[in-house]
N, C-alpha and C positions, 0 to 999 in steps of 0.2 A: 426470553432474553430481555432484561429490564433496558430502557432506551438507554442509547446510544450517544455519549456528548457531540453535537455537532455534526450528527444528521437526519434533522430536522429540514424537510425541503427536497433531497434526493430523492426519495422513494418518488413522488409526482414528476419531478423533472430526469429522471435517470435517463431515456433519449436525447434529451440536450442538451447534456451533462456528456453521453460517449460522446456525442456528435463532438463538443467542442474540444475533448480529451484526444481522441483519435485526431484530430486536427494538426496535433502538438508532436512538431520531431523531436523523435526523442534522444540522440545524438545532439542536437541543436539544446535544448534543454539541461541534461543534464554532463557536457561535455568533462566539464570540472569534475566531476566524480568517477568520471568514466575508469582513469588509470588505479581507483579502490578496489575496482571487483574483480576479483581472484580469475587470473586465465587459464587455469585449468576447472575441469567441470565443480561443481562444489552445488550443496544445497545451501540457497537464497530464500529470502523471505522479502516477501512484500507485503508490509503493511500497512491496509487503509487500499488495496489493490484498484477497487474502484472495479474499471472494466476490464482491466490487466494486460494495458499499454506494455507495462513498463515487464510485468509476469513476462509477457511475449516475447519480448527481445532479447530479457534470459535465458525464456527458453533454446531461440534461434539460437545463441549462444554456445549451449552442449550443457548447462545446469539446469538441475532439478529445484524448480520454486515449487514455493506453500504461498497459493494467492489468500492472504486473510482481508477478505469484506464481510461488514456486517447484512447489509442490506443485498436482499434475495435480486431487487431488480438491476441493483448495476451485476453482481455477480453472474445473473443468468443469461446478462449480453456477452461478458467478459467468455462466459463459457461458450457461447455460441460463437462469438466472433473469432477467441482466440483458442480453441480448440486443440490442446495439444497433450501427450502423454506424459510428457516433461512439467504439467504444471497441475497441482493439488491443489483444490480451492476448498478453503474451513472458512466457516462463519464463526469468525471472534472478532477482538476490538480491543483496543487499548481501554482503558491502561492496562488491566491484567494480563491480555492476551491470554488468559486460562487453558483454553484448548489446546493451543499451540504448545505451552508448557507440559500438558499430557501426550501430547506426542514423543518427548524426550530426545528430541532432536537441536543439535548443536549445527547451528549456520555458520558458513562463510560469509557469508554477507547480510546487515538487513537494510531495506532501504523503508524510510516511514516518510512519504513523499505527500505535502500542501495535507497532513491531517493534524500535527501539533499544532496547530492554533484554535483547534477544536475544542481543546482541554486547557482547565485550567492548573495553574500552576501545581495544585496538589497531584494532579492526573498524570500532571508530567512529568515528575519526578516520580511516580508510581511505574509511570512508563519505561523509561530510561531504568529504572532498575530491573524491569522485567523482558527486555531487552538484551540486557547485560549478560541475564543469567540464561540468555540463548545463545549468545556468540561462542564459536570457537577459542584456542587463544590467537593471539595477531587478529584477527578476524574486524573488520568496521563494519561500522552500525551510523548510516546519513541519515539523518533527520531533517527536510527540505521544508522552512516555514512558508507560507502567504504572509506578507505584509497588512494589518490593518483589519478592519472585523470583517470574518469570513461570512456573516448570515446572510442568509437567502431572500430575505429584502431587497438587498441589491444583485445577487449571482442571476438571476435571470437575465437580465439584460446583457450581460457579459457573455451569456452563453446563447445570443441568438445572432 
């Protein structure tokens, strides 16, 4: 798989990266969204999953997620921590999301949470279209930015 826009720095710090993820409520986080995601079971997509906070809570939920991270070492905390029958974990990546597209699966929900800032402008309009062509119809699709440059120059210190 050719690298990854904007993760560069994960793979070495992916322990202090869960650490300060699993830290984050996530109710408290993303409360404003909360009333999007369909109450009855439905398949979700999380993408940019990470260690699969947010996969987890879907899952508890009674929906079946597709955890998509690129990177093997947040994915194989996310597997171990968050352990559950209800969540599928691919290794893809925006903007194409390719794999997920071979799947042929139509989401109720997708959530792409602090990884657009990762890509640029051209990525992300790549992305958003390849998104689109995953949603149900009615179905949303949150796109959750970080404010300001996301490089890992500075994320170390935030995450100790």
């Amino acid at each position: 798989m050719p690298k990854v826009p904007g993760t560069t720095g994960y793979q070495a710090k992916a322990q202090a990266f869960a650490k300060a993820t699993e830290s984050v409520d996530f109710h408290s986080l993303h409360r404003a969204f909360i009333p999007f995601i369909p109450n009855e079971p439905t398949q979700l997509l999380d993408v940019g999953a990470g260690v699969g906070c947010d996969a987890s809570v879907f899952a508890s939920w009674g929906h079946q997620v597709v955890a998509v991270e690129p990177l093997n070492a947040l994915s194989n905390i996310g597997k171990a921590k968050h352990s559950s029958r209800r969540i599928v974990w691919v290794k893809d990546s925006l903007p194409g999301l390719e794999k997920i597209h071979a799947l042929d699966i139509q989401f109720g929900f997708v959530l792409a949470s602090a990884v657009w800032h990762h890509l640029n402008a051209d990525e992300q309009h790549e992305g958003l279209c390849a998104i689109k062509r995953l949603l149900k119809k009615r179905a949303y699709s949150l796109c959750l930015f970080v404010r300001g440059h996301a490089d890992w120059v500075r994320i170390p210190s935030q995450l100790t």
